[in-house]
C-alpha positions as CSV (number, residue, x, y, z in Angstrom):
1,X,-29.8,-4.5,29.2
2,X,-31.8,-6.3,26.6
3,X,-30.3,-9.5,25.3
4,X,-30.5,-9.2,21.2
5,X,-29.5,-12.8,20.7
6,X,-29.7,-15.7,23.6
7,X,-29.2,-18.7,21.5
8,X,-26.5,-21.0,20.8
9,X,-24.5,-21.3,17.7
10,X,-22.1,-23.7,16.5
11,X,-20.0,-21.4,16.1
12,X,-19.9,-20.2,19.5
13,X,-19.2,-23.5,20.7
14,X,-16.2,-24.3,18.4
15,X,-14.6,-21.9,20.2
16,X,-15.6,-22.8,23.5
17,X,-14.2,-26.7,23.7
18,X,-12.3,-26.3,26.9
19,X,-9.0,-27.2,27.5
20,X,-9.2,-28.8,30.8
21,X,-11.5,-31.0,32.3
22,X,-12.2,-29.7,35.7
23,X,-14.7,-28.5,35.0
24,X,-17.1,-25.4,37.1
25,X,-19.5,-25.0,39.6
26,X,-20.9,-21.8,40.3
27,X,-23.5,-21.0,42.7
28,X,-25.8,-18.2,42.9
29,X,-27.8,-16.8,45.3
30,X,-30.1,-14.0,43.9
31,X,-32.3,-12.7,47.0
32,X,-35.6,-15.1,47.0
33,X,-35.7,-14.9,43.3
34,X,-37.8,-18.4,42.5
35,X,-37.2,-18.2,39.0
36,X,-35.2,-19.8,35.8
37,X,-32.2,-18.0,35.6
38,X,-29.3,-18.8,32.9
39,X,-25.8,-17.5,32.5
40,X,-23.9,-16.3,28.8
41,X,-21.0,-15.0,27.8
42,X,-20.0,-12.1,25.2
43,X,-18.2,-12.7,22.4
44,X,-16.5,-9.9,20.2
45,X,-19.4,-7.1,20.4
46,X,-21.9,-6.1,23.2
47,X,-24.8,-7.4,21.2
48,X,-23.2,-11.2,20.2
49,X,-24.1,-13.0,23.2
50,X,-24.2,-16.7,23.7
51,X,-25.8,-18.9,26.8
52,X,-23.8,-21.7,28.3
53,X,-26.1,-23.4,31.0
54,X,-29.3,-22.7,32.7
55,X,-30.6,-23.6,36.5
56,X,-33.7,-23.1,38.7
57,X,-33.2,-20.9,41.6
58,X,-35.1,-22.4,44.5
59,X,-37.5,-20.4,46.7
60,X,-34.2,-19.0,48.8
61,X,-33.1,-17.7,45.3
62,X,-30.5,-20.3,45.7
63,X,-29.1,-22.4,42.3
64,X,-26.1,-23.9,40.7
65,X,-24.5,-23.9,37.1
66,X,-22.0,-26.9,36.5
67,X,-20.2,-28.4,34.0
68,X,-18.0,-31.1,33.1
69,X,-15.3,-29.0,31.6
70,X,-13.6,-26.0,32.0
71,X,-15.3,-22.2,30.7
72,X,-13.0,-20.5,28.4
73,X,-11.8,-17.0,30.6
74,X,-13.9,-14.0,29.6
75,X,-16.8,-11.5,30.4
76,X,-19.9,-13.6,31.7
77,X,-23.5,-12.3,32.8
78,X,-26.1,-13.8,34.6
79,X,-29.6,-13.9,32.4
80,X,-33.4,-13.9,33.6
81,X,-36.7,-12.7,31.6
82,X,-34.2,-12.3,28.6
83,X,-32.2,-9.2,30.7
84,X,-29.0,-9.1,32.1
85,X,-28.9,-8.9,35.4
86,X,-25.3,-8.9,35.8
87,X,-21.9,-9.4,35.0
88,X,-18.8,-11.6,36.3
89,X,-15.9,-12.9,34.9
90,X,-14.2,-16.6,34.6
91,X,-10.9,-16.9,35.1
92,X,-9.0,-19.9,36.8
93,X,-10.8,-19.8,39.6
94,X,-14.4,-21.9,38.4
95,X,-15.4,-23.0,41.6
96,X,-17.2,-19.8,43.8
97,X,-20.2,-18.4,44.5
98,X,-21.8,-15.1,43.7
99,X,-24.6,-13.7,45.9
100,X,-26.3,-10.5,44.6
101,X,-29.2,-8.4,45.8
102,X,-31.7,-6.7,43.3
103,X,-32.4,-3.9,44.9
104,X,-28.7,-3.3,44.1
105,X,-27.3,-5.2,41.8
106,X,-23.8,-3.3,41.8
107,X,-24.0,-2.0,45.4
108,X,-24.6,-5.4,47.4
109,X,-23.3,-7.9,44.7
110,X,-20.3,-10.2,46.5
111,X,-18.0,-12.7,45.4
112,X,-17.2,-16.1,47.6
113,X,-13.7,-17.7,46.7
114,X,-13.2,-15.4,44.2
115,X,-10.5,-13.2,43.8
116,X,-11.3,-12.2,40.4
117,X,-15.0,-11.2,41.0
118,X,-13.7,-9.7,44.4
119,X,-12.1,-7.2,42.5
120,X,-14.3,-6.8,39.3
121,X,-17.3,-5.7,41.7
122,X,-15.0,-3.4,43.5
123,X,-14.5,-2.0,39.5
124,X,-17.8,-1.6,39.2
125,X,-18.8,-0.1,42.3
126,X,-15.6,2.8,41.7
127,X,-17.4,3.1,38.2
128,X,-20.6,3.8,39.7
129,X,-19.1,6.0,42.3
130,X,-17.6,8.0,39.3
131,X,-20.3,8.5,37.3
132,X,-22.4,9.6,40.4
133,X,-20.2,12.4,41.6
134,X,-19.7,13.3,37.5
135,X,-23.7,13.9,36.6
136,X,-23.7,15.8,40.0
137,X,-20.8,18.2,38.6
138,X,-22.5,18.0,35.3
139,X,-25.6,19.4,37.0
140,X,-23.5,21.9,39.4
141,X,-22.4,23.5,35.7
142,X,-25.8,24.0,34.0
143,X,-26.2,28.0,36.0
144,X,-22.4,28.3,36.8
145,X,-20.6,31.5,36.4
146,X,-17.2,31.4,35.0
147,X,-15.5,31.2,38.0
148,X,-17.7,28.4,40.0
149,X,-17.0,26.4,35.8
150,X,-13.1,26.8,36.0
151,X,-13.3,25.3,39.7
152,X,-15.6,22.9,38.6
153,X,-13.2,22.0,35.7
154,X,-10.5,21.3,38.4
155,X,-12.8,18.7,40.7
156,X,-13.6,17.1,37.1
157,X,-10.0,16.8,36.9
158,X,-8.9,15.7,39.7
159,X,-12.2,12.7,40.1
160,X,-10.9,11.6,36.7
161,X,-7.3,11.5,38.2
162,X,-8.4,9.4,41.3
163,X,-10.4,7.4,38.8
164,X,-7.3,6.5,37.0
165,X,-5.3,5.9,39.9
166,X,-7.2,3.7,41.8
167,X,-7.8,1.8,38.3
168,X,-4.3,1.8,38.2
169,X,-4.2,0.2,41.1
170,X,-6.7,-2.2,40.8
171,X,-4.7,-3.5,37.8
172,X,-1.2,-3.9,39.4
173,X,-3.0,-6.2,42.3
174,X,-4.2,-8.1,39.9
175,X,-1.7,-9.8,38.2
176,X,-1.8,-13.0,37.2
177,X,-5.6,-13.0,37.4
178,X,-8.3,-13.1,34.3
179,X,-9.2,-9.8,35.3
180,X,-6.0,-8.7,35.3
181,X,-6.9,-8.3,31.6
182,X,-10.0,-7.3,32.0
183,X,-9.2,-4.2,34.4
184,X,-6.0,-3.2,31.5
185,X,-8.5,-3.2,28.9
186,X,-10.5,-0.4,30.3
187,X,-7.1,1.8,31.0
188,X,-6.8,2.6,27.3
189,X,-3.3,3.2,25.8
190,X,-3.7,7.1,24.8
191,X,-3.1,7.7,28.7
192,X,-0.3,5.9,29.0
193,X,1.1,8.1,26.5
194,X,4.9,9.4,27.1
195,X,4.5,12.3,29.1
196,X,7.6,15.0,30.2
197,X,6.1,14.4,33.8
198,X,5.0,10.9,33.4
199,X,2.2,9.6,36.2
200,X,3.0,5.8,37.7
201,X,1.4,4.2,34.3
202,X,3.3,6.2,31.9
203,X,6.8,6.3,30.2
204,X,8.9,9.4,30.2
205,X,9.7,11.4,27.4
206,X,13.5,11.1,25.6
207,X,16.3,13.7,27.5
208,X,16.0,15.2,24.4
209,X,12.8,16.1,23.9
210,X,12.7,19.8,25.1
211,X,14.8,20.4,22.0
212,X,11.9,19.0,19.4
213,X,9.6,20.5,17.5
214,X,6.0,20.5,18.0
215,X,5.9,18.6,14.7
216,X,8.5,16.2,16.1
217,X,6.4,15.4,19.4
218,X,3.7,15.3,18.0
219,X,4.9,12.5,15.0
220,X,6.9,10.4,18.0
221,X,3.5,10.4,19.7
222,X,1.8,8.6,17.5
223,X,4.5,6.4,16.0
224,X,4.1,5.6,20.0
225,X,0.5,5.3,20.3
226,X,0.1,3.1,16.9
227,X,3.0,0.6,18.4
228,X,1.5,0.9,21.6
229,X,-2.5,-0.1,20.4
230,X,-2.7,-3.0,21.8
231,X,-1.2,-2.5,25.3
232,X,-4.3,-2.7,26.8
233,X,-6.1,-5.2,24.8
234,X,-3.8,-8.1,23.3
235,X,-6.1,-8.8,20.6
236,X,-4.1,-11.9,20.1
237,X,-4.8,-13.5,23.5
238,X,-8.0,-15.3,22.9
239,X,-8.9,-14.9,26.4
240,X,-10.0,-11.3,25.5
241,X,-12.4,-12.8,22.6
242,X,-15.4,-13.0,25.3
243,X,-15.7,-9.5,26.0
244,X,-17.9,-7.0,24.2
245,X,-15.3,-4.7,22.8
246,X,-12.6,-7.0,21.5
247,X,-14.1,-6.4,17.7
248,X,-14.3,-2.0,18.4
249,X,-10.9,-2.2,19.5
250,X,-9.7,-4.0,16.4
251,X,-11.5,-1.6,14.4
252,X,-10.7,1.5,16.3
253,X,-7.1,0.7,15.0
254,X,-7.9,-0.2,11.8
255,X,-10.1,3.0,10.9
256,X,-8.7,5.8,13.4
257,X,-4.8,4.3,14.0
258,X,-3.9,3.1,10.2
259,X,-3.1,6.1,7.8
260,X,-6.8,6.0,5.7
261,X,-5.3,5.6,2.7
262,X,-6.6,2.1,0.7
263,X,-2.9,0.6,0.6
264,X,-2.0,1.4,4.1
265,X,-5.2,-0.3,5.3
266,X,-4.6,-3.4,3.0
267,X,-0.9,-4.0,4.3
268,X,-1.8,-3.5,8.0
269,X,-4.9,-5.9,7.5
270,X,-2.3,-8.2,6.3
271,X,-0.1,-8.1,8.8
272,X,-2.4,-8.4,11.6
273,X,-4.0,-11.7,9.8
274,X,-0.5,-13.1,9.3
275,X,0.2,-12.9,13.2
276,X,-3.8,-14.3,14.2
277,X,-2.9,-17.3,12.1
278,X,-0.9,-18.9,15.1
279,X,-4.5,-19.4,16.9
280,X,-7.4,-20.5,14.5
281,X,-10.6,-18.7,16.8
282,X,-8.2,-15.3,16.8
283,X,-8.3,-15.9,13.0
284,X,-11.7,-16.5,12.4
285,X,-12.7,-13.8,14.6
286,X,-10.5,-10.9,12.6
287,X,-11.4,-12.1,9.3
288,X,-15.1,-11.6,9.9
289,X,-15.1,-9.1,11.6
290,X,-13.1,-7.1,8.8
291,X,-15.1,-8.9,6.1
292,X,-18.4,-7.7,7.5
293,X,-16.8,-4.1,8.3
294,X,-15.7,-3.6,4.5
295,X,-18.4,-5.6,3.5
296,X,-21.2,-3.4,4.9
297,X,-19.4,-0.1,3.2
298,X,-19.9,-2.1,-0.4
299,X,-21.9,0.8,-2.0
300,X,-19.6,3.7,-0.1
301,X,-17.5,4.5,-3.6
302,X,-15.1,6.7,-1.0
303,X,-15.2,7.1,2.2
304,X,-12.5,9.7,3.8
305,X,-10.0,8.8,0.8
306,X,-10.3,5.4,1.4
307,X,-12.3,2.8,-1.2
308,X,-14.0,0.5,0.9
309,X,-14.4,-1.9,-2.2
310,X,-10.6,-2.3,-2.6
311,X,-10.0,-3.2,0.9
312,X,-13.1,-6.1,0.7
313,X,-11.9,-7.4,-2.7
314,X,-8.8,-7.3,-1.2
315,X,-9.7,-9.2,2.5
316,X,-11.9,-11.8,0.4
317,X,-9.6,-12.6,-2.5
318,X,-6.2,-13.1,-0.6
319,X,-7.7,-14.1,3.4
320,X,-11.5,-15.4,3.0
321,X,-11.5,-17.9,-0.3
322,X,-8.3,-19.6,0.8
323,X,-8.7,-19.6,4.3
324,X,-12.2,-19.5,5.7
325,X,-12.6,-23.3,6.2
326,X,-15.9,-22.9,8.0
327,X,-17.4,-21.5,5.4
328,X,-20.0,-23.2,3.1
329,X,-19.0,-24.3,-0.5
330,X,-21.8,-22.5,-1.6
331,X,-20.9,-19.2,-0.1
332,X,-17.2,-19.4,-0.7
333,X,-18.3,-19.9,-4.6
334,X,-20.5,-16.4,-4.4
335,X,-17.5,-14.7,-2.8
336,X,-15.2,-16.0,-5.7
337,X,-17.7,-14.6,-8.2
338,X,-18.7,-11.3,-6.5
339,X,-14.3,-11.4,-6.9
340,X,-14.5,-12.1,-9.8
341,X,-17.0,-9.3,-11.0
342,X,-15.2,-6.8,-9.0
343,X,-11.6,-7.0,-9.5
344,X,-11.5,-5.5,-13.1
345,X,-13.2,-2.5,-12.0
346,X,-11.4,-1.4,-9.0
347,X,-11.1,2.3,-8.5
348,X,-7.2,3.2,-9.5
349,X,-7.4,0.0,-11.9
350,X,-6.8,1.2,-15.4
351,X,-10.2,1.2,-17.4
352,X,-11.2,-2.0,-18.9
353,X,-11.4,-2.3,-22.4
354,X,-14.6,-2.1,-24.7
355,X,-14.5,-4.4,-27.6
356,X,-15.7,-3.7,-30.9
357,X,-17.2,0.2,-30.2
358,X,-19.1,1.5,-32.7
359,X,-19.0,5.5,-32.6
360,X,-21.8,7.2,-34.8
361,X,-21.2,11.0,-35.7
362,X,-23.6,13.4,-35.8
363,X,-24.0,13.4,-39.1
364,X,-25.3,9.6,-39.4
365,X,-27.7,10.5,-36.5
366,X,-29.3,13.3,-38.9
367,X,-29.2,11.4,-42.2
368,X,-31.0,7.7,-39.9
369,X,-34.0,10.4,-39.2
370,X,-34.5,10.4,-42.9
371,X,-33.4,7.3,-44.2
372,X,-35.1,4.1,-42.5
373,X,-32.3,2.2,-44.3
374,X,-29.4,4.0,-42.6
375,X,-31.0,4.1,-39.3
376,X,-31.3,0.4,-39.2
377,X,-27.8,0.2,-40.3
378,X,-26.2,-1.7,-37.3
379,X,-23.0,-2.1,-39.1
380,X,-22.3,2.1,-39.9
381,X,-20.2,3.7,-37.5
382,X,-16.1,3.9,-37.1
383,X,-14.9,1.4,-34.4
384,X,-12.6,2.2,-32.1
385,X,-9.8,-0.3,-30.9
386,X,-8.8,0.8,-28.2
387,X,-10.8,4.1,-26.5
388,X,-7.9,4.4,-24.0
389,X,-5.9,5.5,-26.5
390,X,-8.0,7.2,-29.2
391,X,-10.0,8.9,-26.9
392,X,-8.1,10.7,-24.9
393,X,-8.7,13.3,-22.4
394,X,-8.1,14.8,-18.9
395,X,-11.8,13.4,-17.6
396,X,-13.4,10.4,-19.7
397,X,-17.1,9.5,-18.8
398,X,-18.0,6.5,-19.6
399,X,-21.9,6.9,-19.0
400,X,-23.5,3.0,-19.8
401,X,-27.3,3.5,-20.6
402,X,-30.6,1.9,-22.4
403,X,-32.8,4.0,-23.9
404,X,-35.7,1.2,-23.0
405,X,-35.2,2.5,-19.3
406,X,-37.2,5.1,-17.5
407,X,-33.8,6.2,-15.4
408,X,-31.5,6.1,-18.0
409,X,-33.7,8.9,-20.2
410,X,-33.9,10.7,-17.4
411,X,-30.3,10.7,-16.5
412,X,-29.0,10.8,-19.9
413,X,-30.9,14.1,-20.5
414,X,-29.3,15.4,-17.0
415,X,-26.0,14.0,-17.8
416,X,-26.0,16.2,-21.7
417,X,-26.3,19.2,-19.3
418,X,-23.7,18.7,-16.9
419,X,-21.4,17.8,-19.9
420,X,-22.1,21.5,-21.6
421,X,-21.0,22.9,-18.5
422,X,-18.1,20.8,-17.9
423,X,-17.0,20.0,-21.0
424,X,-14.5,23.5,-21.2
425,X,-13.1,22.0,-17.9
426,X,-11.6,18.9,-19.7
427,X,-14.6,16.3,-19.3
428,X,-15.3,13.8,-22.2
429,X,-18.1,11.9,-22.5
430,X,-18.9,8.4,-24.0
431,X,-22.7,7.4,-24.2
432,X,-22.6,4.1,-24.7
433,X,-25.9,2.7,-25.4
434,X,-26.4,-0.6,-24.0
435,X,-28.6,-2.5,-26.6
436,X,-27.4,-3.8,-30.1
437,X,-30.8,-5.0,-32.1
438,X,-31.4,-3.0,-35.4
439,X,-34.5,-2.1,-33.1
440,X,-32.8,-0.5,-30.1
441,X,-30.8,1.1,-32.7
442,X,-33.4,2.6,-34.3
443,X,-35.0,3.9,-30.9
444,X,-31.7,5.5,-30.0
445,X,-31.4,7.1,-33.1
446,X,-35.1,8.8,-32.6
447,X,-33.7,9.7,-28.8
448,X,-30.6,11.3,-29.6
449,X,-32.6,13.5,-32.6
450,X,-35.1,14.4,-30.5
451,X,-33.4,15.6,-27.6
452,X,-30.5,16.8,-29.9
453,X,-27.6,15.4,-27.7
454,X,-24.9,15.9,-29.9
455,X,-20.9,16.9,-29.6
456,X,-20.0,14.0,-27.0
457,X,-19.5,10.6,-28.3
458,X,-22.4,8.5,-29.4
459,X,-21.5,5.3,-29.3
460,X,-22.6,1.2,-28.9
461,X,-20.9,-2.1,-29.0
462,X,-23.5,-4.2,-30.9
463,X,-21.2,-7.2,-32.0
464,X,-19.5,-7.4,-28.2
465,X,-21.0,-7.6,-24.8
466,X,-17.8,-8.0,-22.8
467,X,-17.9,-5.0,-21.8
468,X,-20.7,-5.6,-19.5
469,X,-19.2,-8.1,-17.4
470,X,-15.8,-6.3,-17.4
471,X,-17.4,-3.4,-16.1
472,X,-19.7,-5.3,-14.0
473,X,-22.7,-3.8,-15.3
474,X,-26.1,-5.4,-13.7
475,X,-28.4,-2.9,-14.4
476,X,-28.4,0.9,-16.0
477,X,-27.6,3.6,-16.1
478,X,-24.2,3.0,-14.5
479,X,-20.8,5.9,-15.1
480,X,-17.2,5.3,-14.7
481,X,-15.2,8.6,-14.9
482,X,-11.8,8.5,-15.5
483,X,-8.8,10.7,-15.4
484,X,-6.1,11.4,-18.2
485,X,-4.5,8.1,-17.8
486,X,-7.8,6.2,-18.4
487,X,-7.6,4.8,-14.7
488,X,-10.8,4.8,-13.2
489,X,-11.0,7.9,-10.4
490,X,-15.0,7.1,-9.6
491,X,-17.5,4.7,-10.4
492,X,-21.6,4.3,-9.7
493,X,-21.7,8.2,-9.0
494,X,-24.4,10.7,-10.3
495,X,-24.0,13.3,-13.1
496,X,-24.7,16.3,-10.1
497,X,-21.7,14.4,-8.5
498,X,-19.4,15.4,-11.6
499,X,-19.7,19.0,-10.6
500,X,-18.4,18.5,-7.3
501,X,-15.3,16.3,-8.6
502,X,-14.5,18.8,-12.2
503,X,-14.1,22.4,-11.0
C-alpha cells in the first residue's frame, strides 16, 4: 500500500486539536525491525493520508509514539519506507500496545489492552479467511460443469452468510467501542434491507405486504434504503471523518441514492449542508468534497440528465462564498467571478440577450462583393431587439465565431452542412460573427461569398459586446442551442452533436 501523500497540512491539524488532554502512548513492537517507523491517519479517501508522530524502533523492534493530548477516534496505520504496514484504530482506549510480525502482518498481529484492536484484527483475520476460501471457489468454477457451478453457487452463498453473521456479531459485542463504528460501516445498509423473512440485522416487512405490487415493493424499498443511507456510516459523527471511505459514502448517496435530476441533487445537497453546519470539520469536509466532485465534471455539459455546472454554480454561489471561512480572499474572489460568468448561461436559463444585432441578408452579402463601399458599411443591416422574440423557432443555434480563427472556418463550414440537413427538422441558425471593425467586416463578407452560406441568419453585433460576457464567451467558436422557448437546452457542444439531439 503505497502512501500518495505523508505530509502534514494545516488543514489536517485543524481538525485534529483534541479534546482531552490525556494524552496516548502507544507502543509497538515490530519483530527486530531497527528502523524509523511513523504512524498516520486517513482522512475522507484512501489516498488523503496525514502522519501524526514518528519513533525509532530499537534493535528488538521495540518503540513508542506519545503525545500530550488526546488522538481524535478513527482509522490509523503504522508507516515505514513510505508503505503501510498496517492498520489499527483509536478509540478511547490510547494507552496499549500492538505487537505484529512481518512475515504476517494480519495473521500474527495482536493487541495489548485493547479491546478495540482485539476485535479489529479479529475483522481482518475473518476478512482474509473469506477472501481465501472465495479465490479457491473462484478457481474450483473456472472447468465446472453446470451441476458442480450451481453447488458451487450455494457454498458462495452460504460463506457470504457466515461472513455476515459473524460480522454481525462482531458489531453487537462492540458497542460502545470506536470500532463499534468502524465494524457498522463495513455492514452496508442494502442488507439490512426489509426482508419477508428478515435475518437478525434486518427489519420485517409490513403484515401487508403480500398484498402489494411489485411496483409497490419495490418503491417502499427504496424510500427505505434512501432514509436508511446512513445507518452504517453517520456521516455526521466526526469520528468517522478519519477513515478512507467517509467521502465515497457521501457521494455514493449523492450520485446513486438522489433521483439524478439537477434540482433533486441541489435540494438534497442543501439539506445535508444545513444539518453539517452543527460541527464546523463535518462542514468543511462535505463542502469540499462536493465542490471538487462537481467541480471536476465542469466541462461534462450532461451527464445522465444531470448538469454538473448547475449543481457547482449552485454549491459555490449559496455554500462556498458565504461560508468557506478557510478559504483565501484571493480564491474566494475567483469563485465569485467564475459565478459570476456562469450564472447567466446556465442550461434551462432562458437565453441571454444580444444587444444591438445586426442581421445582413443575402442580398447585401452579394451587392458588398461588388461595392467596396457597401462592404465596408458597418452600419447596413436590420437590428434586431430582441432575437427571443423575432426569431423564433422550435431549435435556435446560436453558433458565436471569428472568421480570423483556423477552428471557427473550419466549423462554420461543418456547421452550414448540418444546418441543410436539419433545418426541415425545425433548427434555426444564428451565425454571429464575433468581430466588429469595418475590416473583420469586410473579411466576413469575402467568407460568406465564397463558401456561399446563405439561408440561416448572418448576423454581428458591432456596436455591443455584452453579449460576450453574458454568454461567457473566452474563446471561439462557442454554440448555444436552444429550444422553442429560447431557454438554453445545450451549450459548448459540436455541430455532429446537433444530429444526435434534432431527429
Amino acid at each position: 500500500m503505497k502512501v500518495k501523500s505523508l505530509f502534514i497540512q494545516w488543514f489536517a491539524l485543524s481538525l485534529s486539536i483534541p479534546l482531552f488532554a490525556q494524552g496516548y502512548e502507544i507502543k509497538i513492537t515490530i519483530n527486530s525491525r531497527n528502523d524509523t517507523v511513523m504512524f498516520g491517519h486517513y482522512f475522507a479517501k484512501r489516498d488523503q493520508f496525514y502522519l501524526n508522530n514518528t519513533c525509532v524502533l530499537d534493535k528488538s523492534g521495540r518503540g513508542v509514539f506519545k503525545g500530550e493530548n488526546k488522538l481524535p477516534k478513527g482509522l490509523y496505520s503504522i508507516v515505514s519506507n513510505n508503505q503501510r504496514l498496517l492498520d489499527f484504530v483509536i478509540g478511547d482506549e490510547q494507552t496499549f500496545e500492538i505487537i505484529a510480525d512481518t512475515t504476517d502482518l494480519v495473521g500474527k498481529t495482536t493487541a495489548k489492552n485493547s479491546r478495540d484492536n482485539e476485535i479489529f484484527f479479529d475483522f481482518q483475520r475473518m476478512n482474509r479467511r473469506t477472501g481465501i476460501q472465495q479465490y479457491e471457489l473462484q478457481q474450483r468454477l473456472q472447468n465446472a460443469d453446470s451441476i458442480t457451478r450451481a453447488a458451487i453457487s450455494e457454498e458462495w452463498q452460504a460463506l457470504n452468510m457466515k461472513r455476515a453473521n459473524d460480522l454481525w456479531d462482531m458489531i453487537e459485542g462492540s458497542k460502545g467501542l470506536y470500532v463499534h463504528k468502524y465494524l457498522n460501516s463495513q455492514f452496508p445498509a442494502f442488507m439490512r434491507m426489509p426482508s419477508a423473512n428478515p435475518n437478525p440485522w434486518q427489519e420485517a416487512l409490513p403484515d401487508d405486504a403480500e398484498t402489494w405490487s411489485k411496483d409497490s415493493l419495490n418503491w417502499y424499498q427504496y424510500r427505505w434504503y434512501r432514509s436508511n443511507f446512513f445507518s452504517d456510516f453517520d456521516i455526521f459523527d466526526s469520528d468517522m471523518l478519519r477513515t478512507p471511505s467517509y467521502e465515497e459514502k457521501l457521494l455514493d448517496y449523492i450520485t446513486k441514492v438522489v433521483p439524478q435530476i439537477t434540482d433533486s441533487i441541489c435540494a438534497e445537497i442543501d439539506k445535508i449542508l444545513i444539518k453539517a453546519q452543527e460541527k464546523d470539520d463535518i462542514f468543511r469536509c462535505i463542502l469540499v468534497s462536493l465542490f471538487n466532485h462537481y467541480g471536476s465534471m465542469l466541462e461534462v455539459i450532461v451527464d445522465k440528465g444531470i448538469v454538473p455546472e448547475n449543481i457547482w454554480v449552485h454549491i459555490v454561489d449559496k455554500w462556498y462564498i458565504p461560508f468557506a471561512s478557510w478559504s483565501t480572499e484571493d480564491f474566494l474572489e475567483k469563485r465569485k467571478k467564475d459565478v459570476a460568468d456562469r450564472k447567466p448561461n446556465l442550461i434551462g436559463n432562458l437565453a441571454p440577450p444580444i444587444e444591438m444585432l445586426m442581421v445582413l441578408p443575402s442580398e447585401h452579402f452579394k451587392a458588398a462583393a461588388m461595392d467596396t463601399a457597401i462592404k465596408f458599411d458597418v452600419h447596413a443591416g436590420r437590428e434586431i431587439q430582441d432575437f427571443r422574440r423575432e426569431l423564433k423557432s422550435k431549435y435556435t443555434a446560436i453558433y458565436f465565431w471569428d472568421y480570423n480563427c483556423g477552428h471557427c472556418r473550419t466549423g462554420i463550414q461543418e456547421m452550414y452542412k448540418v444546418w441543410e440537413e436539419l433545418k426541415d427538422k425545425g433548427l434555426q441558425v444564428i451565425a454571429l460573427q464575433a468581430i466588429g471593425s469595418r475590416e473583420a467586416k469586410g473579411k466576413w463578407i469575402d467568407m460568406i461569398n465564397e463558401y456561399d452560406m446563405f439561408g440561416w441568419i448572418n448576423a454581428w453585433s458591432p456596436y455591443s459586446y455584452k453579449y460576450t460576457e453574458y454568454y461567457n464567451l473566452t474563446s471561439f467558436p462557442v454554440m448555444y442551442l436552444l429550444d422553442e422557448e429560447n431557454r438554453i437546452i445545450l451549450k459548448k457542444i459540436t455541430a455532429e452533436q446537433l444530429k444526435d439531439i434534432i431527429r
